[in-house]
N, CA, C, O and CB atoms as a CASP TS submission, in Angstrom:
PFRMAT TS
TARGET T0000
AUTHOR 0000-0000-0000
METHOD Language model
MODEL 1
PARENT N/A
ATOM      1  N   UNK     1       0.843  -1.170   0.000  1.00  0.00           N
ATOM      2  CA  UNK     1       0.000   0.000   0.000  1.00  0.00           C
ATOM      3  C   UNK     1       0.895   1.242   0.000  1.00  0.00           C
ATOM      4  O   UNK     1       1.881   1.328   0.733  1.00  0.00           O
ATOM      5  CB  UNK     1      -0.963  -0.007   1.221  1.00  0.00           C
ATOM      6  N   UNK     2       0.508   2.211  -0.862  1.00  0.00           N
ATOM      7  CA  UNK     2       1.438   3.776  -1.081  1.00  0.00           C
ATOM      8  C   UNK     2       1.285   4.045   0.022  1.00  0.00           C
ATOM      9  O   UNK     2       0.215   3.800   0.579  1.00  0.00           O
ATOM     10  CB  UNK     2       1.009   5.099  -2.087  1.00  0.00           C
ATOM     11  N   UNK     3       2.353   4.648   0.678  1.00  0.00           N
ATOM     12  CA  UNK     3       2.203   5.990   1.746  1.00  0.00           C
ATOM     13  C   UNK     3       2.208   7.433   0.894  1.00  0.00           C
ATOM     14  O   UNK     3       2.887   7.596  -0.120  1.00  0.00           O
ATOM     15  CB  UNK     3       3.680   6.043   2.942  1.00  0.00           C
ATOM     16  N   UNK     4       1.084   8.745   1.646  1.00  0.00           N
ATOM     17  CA  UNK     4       1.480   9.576   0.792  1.00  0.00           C
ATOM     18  C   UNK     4       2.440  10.652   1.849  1.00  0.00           C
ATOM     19  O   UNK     4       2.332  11.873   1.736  1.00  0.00           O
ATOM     20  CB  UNK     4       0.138  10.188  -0.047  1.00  0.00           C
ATOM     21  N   UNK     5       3.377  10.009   2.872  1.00  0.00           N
ATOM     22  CA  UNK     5       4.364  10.813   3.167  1.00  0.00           C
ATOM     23  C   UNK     5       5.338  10.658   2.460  1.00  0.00           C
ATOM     24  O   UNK     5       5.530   9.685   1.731  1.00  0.00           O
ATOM     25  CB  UNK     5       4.703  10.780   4.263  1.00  0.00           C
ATOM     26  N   UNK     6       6.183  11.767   2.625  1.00  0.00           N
ATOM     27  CA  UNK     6       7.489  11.864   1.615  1.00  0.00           C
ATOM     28  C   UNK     6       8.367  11.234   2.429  1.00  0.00           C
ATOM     29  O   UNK     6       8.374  11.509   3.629  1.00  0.00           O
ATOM     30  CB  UNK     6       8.081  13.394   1.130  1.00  0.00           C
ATOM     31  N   UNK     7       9.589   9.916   1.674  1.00  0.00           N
ATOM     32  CA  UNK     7      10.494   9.602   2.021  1.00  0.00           C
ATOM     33  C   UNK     7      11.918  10.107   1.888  1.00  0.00           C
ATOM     34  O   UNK     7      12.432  10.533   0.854  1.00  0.00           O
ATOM     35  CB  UNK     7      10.315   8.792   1.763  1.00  0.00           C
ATOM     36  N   UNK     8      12.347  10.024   2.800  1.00  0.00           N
ATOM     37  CA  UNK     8      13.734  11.191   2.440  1.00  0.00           C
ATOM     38  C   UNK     8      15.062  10.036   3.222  1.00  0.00           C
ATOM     39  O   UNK     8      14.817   9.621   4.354  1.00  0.00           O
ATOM     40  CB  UNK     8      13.515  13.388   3.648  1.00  0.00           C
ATOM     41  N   UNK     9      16.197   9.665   2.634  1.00  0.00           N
ATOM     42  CA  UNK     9      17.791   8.799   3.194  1.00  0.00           C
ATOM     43  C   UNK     9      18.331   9.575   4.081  1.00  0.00           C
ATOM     44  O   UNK     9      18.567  10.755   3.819  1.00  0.00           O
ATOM     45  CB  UNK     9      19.106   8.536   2.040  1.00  0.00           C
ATOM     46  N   UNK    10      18.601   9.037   5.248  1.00  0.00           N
ATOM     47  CA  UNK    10      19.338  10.486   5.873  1.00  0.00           C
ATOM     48  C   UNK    10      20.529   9.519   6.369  1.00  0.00           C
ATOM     49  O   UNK    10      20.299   8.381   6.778  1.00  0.00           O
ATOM     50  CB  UNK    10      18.340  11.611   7.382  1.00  0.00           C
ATOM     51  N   UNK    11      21.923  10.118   6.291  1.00  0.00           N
ATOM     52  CA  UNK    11      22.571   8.855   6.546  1.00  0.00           C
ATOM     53  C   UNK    11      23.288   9.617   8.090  1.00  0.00           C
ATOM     54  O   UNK    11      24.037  10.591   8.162  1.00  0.00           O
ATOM     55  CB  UNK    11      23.801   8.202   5.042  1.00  0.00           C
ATOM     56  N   UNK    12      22.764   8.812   9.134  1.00  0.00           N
ATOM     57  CA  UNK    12      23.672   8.849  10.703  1.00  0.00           C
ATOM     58  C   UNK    12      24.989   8.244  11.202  1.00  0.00           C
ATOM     59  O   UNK    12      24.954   7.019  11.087  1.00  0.00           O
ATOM     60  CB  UNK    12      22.911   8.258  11.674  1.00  0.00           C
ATOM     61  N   UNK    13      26.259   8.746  11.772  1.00  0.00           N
ATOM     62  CA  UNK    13      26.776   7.865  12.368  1.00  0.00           C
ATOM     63  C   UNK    13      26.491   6.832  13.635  1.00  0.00           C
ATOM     64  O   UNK    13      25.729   6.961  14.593  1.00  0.00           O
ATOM     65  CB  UNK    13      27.515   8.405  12.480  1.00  0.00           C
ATOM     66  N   UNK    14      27.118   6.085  13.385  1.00  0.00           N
ATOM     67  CA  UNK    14      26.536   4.448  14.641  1.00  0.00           C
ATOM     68  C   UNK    14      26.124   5.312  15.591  1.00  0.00           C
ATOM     69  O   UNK    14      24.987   5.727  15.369  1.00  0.00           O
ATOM     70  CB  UNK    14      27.968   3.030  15.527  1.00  0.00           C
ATOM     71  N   UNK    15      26.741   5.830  16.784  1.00  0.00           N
ATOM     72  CA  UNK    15      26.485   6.411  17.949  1.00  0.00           C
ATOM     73  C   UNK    15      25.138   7.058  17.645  1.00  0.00           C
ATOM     74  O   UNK    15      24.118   6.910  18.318  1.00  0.00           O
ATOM     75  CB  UNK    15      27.611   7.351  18.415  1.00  0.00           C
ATOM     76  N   UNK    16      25.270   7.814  16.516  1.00  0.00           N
ATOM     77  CA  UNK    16      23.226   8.533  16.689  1.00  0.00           C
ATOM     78  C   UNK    16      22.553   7.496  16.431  1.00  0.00           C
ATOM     79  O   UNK    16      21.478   7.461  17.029  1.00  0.00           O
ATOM     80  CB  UNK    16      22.432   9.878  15.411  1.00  0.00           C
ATOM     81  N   UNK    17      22.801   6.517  15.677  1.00  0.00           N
ATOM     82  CA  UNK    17      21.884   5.488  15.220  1.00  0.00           C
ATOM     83  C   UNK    17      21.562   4.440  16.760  1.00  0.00           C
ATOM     84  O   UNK    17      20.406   4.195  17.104  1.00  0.00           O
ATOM     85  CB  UNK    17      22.740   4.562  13.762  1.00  0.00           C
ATOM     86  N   UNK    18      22.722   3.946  17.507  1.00  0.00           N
ATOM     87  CA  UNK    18      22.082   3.188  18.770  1.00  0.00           C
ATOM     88  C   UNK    18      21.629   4.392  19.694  1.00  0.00           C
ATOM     89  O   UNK    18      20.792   3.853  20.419  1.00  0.00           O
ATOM     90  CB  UNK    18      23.257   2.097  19.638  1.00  0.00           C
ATOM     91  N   UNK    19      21.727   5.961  20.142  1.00  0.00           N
ATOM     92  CA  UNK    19      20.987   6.256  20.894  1.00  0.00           C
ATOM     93  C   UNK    19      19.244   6.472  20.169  1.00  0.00           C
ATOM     94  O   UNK    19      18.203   6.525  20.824  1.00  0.00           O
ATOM     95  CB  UNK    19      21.728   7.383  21.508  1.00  0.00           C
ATOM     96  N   UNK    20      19.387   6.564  18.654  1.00  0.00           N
ATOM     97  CA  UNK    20      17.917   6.333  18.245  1.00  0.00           C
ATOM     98  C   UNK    20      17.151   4.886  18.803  1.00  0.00           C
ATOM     99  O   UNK    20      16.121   4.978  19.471  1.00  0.00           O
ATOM    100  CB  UNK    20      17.916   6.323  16.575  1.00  0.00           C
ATOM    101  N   UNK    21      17.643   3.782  18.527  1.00  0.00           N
ATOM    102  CA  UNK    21      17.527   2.652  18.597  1.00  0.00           C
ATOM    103  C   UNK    21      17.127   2.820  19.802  1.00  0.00           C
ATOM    104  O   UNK    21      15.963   3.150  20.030  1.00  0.00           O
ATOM    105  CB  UNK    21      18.478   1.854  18.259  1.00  0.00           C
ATOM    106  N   UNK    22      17.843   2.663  20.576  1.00  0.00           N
ATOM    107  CA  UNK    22      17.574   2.793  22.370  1.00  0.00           C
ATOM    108  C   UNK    22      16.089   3.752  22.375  1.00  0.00           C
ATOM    109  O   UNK    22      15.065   3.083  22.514  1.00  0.00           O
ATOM    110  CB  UNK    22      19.226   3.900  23.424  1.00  0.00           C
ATOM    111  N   UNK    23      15.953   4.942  22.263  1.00  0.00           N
ATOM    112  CA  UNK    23      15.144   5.294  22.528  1.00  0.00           C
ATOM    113  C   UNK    23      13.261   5.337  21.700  1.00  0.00           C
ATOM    114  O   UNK    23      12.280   5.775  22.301  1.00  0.00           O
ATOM    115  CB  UNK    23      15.880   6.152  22.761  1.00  0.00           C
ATOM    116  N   UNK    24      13.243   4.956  20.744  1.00  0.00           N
ATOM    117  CA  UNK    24      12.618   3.806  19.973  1.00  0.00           C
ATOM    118  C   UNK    24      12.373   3.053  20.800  1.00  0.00           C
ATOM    119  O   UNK    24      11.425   3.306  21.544  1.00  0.00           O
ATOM    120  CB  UNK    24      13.287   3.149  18.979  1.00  0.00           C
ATOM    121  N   UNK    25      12.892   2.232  20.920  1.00  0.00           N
ATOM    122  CA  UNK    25      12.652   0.500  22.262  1.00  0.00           C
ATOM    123  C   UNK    25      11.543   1.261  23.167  1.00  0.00           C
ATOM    124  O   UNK    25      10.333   1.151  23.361  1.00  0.00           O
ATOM    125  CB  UNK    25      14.623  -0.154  23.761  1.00  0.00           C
ATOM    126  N   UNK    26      12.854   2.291  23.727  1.00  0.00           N
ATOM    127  CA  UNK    26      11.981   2.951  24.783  1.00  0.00           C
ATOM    128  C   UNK    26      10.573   3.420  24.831  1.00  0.00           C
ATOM    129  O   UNK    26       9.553   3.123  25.452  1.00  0.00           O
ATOM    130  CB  UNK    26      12.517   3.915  25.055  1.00  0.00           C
ATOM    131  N   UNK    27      10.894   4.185  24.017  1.00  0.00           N
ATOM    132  CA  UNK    27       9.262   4.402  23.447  1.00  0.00           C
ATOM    133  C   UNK    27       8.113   3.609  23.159  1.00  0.00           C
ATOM    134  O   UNK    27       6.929   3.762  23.460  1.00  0.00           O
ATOM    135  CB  UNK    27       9.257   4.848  22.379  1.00  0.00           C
ATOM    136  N   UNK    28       8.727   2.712  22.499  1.00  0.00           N
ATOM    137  CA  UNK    28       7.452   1.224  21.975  1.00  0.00           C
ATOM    138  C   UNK    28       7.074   2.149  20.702  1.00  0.00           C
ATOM    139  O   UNK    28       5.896   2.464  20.539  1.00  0.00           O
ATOM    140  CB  UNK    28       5.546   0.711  23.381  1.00  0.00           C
ATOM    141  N   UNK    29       8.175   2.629  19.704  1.00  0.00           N
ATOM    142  CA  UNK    29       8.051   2.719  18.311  1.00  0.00           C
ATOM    143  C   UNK    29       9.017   2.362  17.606  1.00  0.00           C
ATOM    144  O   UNK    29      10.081   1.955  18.072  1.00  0.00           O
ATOM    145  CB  UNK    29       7.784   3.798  17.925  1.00  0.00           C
ATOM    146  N   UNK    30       8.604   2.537  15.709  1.00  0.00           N
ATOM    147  CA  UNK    30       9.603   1.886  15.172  1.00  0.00           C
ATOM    148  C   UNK    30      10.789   3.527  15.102  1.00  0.00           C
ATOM    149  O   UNK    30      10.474   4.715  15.170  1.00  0.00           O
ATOM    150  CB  UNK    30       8.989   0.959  13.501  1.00  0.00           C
ATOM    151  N   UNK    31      12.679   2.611  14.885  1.00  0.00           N
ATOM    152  CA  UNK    31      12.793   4.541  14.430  1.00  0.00           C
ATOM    153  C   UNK    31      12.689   5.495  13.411  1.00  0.00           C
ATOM    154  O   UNK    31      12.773   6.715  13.268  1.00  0.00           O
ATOM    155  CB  UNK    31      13.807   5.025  14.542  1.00  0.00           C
ATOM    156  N   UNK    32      12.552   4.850  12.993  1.00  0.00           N
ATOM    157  CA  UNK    32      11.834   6.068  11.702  1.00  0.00           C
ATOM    158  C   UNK    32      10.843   6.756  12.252  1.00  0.00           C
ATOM    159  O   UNK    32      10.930   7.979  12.141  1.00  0.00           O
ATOM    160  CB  UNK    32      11.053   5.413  10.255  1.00  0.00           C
ATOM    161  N   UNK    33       9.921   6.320  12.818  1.00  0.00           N
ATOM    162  CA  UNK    33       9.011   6.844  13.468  1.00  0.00           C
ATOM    163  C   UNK    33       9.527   7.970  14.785  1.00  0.00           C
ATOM    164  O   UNK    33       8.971   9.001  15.166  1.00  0.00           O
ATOM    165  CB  UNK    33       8.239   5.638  13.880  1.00  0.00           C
ATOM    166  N   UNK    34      10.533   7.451  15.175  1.00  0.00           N
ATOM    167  CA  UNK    34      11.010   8.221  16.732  1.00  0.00           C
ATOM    168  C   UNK    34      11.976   9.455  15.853  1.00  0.00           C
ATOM    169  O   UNK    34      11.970  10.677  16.004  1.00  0.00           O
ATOM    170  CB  UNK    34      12.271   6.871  18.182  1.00  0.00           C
ATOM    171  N   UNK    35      12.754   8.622  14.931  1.00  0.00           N
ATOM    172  CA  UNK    35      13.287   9.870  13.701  1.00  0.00           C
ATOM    173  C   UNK    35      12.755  11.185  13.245  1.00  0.00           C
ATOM    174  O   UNK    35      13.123  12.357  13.176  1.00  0.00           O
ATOM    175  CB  UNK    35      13.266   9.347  12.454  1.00  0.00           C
ATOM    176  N   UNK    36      11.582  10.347  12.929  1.00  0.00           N
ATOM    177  CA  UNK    36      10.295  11.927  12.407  1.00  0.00           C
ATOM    178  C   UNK    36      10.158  12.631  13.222  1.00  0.00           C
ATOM    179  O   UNK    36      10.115  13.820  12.904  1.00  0.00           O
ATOM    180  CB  UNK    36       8.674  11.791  12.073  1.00  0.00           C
ATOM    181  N   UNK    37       9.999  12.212  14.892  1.00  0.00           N
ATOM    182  CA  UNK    37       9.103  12.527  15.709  1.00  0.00           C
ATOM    183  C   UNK    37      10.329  14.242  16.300  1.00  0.00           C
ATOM    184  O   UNK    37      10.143  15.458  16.354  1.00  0.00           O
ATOM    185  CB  UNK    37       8.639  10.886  16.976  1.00  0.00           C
ATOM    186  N   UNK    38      11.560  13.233  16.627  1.00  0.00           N
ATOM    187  CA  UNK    38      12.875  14.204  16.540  1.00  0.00           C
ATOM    188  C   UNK    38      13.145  15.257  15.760  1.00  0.00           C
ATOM    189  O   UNK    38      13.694  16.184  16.355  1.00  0.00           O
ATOM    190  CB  UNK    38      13.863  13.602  16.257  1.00  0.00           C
ATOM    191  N   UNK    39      12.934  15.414  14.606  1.00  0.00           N
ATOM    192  CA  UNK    39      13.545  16.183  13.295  1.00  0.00           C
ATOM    193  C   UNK    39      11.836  17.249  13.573  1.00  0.00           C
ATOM    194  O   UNK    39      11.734  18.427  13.917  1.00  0.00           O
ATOM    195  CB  UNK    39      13.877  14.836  11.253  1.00  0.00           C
ATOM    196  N   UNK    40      10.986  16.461  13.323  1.00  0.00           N
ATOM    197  CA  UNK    40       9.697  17.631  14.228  1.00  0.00           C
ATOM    198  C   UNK    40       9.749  18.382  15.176  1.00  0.00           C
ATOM    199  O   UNK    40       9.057  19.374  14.947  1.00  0.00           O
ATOM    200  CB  UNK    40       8.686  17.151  14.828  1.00  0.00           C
ATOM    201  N   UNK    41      10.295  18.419  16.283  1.00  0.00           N
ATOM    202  CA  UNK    41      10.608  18.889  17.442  1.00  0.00           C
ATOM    203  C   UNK    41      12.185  19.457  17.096  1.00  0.00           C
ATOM    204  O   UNK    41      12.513  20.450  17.745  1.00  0.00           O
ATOM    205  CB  UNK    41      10.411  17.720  18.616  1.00  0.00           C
ATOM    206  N   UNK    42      13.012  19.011  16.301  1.00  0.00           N
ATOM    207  CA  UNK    42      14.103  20.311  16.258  1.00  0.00           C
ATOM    208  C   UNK    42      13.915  21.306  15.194  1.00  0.00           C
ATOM    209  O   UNK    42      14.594  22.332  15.147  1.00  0.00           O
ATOM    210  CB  UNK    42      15.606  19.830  16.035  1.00  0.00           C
ATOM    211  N   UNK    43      12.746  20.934  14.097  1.00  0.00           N
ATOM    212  CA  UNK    43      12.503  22.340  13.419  1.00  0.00           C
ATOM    213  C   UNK    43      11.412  22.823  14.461  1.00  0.00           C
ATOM    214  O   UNK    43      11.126  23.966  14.105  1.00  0.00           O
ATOM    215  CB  UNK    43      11.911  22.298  11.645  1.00  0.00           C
ATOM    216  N   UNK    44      10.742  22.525  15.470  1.00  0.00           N
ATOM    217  CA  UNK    44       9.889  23.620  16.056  1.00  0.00           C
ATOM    218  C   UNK    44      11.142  24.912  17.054  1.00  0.00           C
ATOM    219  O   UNK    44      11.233  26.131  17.198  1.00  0.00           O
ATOM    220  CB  UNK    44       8.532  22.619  17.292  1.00  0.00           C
ATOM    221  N   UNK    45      11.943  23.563  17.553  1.00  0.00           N
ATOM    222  CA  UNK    45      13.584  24.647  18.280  1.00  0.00           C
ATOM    223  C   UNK    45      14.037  25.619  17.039  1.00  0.00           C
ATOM    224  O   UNK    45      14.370  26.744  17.410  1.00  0.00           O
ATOM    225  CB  UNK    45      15.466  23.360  18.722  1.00  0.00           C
ATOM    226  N   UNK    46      14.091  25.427  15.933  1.00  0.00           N
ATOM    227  CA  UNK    46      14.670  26.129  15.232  1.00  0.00           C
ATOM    228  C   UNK    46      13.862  27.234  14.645  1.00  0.00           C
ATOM    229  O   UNK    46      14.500  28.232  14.310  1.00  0.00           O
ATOM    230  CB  UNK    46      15.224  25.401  14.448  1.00  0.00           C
ATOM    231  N   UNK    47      12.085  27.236  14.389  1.00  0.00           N
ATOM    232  CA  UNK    47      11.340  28.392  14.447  1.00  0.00           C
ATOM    233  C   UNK    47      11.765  29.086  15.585  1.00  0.00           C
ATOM    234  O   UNK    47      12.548  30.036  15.591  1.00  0.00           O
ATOM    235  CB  UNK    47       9.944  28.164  14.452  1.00  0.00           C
ATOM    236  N   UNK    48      11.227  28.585  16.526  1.00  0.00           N
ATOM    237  CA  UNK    48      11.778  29.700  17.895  1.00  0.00           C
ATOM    238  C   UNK    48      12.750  30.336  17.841  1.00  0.00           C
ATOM    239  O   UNK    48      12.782  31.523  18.166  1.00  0.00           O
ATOM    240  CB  UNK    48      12.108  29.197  19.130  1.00  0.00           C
ATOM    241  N   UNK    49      13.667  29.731  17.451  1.00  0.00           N
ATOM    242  CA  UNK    49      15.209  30.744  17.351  1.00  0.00           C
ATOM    243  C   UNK    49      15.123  31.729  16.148  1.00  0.00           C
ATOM    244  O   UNK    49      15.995  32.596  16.214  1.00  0.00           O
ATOM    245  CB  UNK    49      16.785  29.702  17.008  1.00  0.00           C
ATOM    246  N   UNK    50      14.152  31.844  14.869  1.00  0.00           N
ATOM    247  CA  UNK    50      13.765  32.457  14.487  1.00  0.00           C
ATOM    248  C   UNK    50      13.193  33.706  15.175  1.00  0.00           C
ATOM    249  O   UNK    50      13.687  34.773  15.537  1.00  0.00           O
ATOM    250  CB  UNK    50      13.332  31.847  13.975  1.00  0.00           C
ATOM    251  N   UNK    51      12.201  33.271  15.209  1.00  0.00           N
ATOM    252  CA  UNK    51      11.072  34.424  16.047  1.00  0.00           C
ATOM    253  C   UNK    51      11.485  34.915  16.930  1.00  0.00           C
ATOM    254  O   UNK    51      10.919  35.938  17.316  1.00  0.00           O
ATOM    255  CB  UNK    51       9.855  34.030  16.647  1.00  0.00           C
ATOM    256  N   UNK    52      12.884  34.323  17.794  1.00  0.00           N
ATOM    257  CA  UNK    52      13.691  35.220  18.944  1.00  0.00           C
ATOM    258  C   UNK    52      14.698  36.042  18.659  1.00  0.00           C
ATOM    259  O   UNK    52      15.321  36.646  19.533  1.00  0.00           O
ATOM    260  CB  UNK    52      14.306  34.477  19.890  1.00  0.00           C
ATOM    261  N   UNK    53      15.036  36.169  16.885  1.00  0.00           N
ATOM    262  CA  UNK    53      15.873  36.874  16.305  1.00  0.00           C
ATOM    263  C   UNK    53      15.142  37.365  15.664  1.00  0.00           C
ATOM    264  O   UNK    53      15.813  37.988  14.841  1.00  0.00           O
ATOM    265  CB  UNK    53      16.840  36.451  15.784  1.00  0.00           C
ATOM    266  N   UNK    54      13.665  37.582  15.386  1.00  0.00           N
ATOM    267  CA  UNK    54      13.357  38.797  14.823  1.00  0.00           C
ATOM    268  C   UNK    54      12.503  39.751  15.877  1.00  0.00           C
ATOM    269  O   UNK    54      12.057  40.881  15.681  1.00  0.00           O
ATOM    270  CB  UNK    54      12.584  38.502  13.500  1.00  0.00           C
ATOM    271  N   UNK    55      12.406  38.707  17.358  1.00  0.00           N
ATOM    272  CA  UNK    55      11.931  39.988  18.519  1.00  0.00           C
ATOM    273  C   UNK    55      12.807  40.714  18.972  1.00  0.00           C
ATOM    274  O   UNK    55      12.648  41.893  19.292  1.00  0.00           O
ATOM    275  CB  UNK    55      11.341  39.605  19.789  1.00  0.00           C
ATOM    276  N   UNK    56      14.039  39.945  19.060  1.00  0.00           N
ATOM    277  CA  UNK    56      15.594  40.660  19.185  1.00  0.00           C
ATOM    278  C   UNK    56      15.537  42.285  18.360  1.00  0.00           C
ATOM    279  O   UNK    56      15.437  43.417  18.832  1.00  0.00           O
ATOM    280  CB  UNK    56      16.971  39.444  18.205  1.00  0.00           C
ATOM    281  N   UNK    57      15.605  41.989  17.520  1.00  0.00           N
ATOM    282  CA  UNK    57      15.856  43.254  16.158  1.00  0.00           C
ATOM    283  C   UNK    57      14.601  44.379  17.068  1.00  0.00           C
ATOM    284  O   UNK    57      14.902  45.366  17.739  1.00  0.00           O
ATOM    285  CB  UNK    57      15.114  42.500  13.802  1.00  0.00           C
ATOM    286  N   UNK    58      13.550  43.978  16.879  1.00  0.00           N
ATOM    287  CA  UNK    58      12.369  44.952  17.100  1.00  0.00           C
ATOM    288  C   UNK    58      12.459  45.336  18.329  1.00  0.00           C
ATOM    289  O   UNK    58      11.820  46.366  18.544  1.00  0.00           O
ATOM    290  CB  UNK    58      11.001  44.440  16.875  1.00  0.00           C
ATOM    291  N   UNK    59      13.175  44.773  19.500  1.00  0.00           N
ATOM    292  CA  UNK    59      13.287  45.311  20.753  1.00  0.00           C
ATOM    293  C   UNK    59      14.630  46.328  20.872  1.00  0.00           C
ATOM    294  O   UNK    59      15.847  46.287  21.053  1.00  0.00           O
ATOM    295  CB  UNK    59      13.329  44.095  21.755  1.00  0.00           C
ATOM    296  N   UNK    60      13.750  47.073  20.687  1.00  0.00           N
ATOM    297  CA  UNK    60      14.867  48.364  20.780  1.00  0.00           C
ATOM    298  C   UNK    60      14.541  49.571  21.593  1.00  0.00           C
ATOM    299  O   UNK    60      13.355  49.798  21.351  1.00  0.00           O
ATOM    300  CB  UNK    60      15.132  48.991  19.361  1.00  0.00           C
ATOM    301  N   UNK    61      15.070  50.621  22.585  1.00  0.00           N
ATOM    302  CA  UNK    61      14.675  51.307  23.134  1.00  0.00           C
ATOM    303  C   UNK    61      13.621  51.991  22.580  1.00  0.00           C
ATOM    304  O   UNK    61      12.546  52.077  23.173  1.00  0.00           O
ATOM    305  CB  UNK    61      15.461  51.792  23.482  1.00  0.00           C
ATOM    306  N   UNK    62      13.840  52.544  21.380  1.00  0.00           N
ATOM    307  CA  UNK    62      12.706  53.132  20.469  1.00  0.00           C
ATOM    308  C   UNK    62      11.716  52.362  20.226  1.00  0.00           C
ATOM    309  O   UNK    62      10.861  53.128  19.782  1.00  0.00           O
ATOM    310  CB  UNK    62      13.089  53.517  19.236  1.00  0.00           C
ATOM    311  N   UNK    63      11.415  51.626  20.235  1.00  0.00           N
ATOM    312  CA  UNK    63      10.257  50.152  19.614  1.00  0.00           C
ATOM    313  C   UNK    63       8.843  51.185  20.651  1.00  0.00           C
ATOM    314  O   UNK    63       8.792  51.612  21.805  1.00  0.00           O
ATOM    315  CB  UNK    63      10.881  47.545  20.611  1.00  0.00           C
ATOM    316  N   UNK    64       7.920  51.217  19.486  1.00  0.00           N
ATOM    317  CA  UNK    64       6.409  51.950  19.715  1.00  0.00           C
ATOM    318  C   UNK    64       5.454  50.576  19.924  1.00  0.00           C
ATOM    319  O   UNK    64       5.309  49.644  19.133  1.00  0.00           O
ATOM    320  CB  UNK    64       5.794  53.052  18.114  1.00  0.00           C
ATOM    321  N   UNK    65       4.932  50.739  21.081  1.00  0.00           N
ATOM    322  CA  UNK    65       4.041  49.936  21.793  1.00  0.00           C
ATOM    323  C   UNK    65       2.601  49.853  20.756  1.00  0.00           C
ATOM    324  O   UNK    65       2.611  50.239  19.587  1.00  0.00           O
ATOM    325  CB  UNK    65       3.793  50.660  23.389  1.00  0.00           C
ATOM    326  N   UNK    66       1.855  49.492  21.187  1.00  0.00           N
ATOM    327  CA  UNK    66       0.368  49.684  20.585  1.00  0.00           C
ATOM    328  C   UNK    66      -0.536  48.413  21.741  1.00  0.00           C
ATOM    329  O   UNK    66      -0.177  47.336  22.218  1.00  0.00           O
ATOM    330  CB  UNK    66       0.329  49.164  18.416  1.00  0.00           C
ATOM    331  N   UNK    67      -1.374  48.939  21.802  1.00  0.00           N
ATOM    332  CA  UNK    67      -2.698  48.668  22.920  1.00  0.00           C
ATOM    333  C   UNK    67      -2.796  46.649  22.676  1.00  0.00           C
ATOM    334  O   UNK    67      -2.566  45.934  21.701  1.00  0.00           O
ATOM    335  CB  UNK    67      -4.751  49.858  22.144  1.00  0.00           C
ATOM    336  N   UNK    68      -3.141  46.421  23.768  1.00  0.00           N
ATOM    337  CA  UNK    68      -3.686  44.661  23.450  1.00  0.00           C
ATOM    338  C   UNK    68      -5.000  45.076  22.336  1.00  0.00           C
ATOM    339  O   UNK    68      -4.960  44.677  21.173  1.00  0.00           O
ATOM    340  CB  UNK    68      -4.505  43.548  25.352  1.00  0.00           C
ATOM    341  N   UNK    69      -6.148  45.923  22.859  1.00  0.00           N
ATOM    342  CA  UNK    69      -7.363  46.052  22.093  1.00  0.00           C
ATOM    343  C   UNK    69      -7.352  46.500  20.622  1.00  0.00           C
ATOM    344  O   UNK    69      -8.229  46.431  19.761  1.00  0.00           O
ATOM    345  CB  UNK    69      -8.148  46.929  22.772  1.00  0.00           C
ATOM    346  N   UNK    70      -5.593  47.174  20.577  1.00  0.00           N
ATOM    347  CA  UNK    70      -5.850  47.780  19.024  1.00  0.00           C
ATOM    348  C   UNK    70      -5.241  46.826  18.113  1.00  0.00           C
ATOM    349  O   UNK    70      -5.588  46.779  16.933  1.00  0.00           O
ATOM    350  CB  UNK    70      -5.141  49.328  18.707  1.00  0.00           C
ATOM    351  N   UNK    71      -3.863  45.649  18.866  1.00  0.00           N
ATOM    352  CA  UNK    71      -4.051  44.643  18.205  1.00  0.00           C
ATOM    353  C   UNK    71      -4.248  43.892  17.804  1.00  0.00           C
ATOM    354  O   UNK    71      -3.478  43.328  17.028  1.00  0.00           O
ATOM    355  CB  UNK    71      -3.997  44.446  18.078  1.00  0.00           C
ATOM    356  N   UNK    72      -5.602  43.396  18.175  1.00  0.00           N
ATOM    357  CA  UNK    72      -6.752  42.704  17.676  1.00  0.00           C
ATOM    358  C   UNK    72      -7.981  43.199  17.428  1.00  0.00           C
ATOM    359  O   UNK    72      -9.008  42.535  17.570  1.00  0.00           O
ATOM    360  CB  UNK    72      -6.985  41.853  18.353  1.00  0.00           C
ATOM    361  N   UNK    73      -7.942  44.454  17.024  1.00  0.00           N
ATOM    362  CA  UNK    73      -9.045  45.009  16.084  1.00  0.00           C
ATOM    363  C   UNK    73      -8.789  44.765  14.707  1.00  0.00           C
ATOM    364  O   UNK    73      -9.587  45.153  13.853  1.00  0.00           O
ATOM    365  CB  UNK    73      -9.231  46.481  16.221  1.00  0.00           C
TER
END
């Protein structure tokens, strides 16, 4: 049966590959599955570090406030 997720090779050295393994077990999944689950959770770390380098920039002594009510009108 097709899957319609995209497959992608990613090649690890041993050491990342048995702490995947290990924690897989741990889990009670397969790793590919604990793989995805990882690479999900370090692009959400890596938005954040986004969005904390563009609140960075805008926080500046000068930076103009505006109301909670006017920004969500």
């Amino acid at each position: 049966m097709p899957t319609t997720k995209t497959r992608i090779n990613v090649t690890i050295p041993p050491d990342v590959e048995r702490v995947l393994a290990r924690v897989a077990e741990r889990d009670a999944m397969p790793p590919a599955t604990k793989a995805a689950h990882l690479i999900r959770l370090a692009l959400e770390v890596e938005e954040d570090e986004v969005w904390d380098a563009i609140a960075r920039r805008r926080d500046t002594a000068k930076a103009r406030f505006i109301s909670h009510r006017r920004a969500w009108d």
